[in-house]
C-alpha positions as CSV (number, residue, x, y, z in Angstrom):
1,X,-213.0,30.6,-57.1
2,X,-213.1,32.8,-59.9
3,X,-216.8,33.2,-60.5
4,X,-219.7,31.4,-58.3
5,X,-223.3,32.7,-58.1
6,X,-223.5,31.4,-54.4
7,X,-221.0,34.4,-53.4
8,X,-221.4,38.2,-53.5
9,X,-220.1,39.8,-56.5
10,X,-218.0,42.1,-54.5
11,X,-216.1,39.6,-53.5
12,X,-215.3,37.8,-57.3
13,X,-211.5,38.0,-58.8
14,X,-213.3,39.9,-62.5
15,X,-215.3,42.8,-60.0
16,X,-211.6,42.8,-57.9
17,X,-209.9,42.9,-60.8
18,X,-211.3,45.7,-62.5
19,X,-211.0,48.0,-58.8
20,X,-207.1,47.5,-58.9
21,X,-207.1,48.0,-62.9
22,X,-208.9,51.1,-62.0
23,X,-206.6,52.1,-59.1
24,X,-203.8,51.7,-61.6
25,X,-205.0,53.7,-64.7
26,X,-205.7,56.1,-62.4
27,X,-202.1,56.6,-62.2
28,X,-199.4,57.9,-64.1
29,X,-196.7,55.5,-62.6
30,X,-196.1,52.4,-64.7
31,X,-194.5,50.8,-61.1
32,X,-196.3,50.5,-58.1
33,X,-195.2,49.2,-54.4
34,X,-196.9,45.8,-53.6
35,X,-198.4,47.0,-50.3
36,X,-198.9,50.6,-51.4
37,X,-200.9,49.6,-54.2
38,X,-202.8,47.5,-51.3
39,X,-204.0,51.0,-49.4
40,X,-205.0,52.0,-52.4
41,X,-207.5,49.5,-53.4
42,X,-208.4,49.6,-49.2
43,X,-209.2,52.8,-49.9
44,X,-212.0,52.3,-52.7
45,X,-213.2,48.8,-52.0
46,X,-212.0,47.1,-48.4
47,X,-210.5,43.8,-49.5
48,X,-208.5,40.8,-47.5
49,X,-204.1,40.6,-47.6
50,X,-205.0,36.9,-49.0
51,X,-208.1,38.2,-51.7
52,X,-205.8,41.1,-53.1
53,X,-202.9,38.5,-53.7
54,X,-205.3,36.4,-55.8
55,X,-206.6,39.2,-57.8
56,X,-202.8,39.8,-58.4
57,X,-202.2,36.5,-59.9
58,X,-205.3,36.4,-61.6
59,X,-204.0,40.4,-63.4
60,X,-200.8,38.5,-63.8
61,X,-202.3,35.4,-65.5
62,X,-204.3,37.9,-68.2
63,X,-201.1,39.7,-68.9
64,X,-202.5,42.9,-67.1
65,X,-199.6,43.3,-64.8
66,X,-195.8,41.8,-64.4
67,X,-193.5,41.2,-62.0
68,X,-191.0,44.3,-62.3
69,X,-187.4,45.4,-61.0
70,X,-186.9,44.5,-57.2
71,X,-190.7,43.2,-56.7
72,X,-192.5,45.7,-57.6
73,X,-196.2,45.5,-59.8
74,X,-195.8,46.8,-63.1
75,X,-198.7,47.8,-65.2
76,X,-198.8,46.7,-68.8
77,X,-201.5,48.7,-70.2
């Protein structure tokens, strides 16, 4: 679910969102590693293998990221 007031906002796709859009501006790359990028979030805000996929297709749905060369995440900001 996107957005549900029964649920802690930690856990929402916008509040997840916005930790891996920060994860990425925070970098010069415009490619980033699928599982790398993974760490990286881990690192700032601990988050499931299933959660971080949805956030991904959620970026990918708003145009915030793409599918690059050989399956990598590219940023499109």
């Amino acid at each position: 679910m996107i957005v549900n007031k029964n649920i802690n906002p930690e856990r929402d796709l916008y509040y997840l969102g916005g930790k891996v859009i920060e994860v990425l501006n925070s970098s010069k790359n415009q490619e980033f590693d699928y599982f790398e990028l993974f760490v990286d979030v881990n690192k700032i805000d601990k988050i499931s293998l299933n959660l971080y996929s949805l956030v991904l297709d959620w970026l990918f749905i708003l145009g915030a990221i793409n599918k690059g060369n050989k399956g990598v995440i590219k940023k499109c900001f």
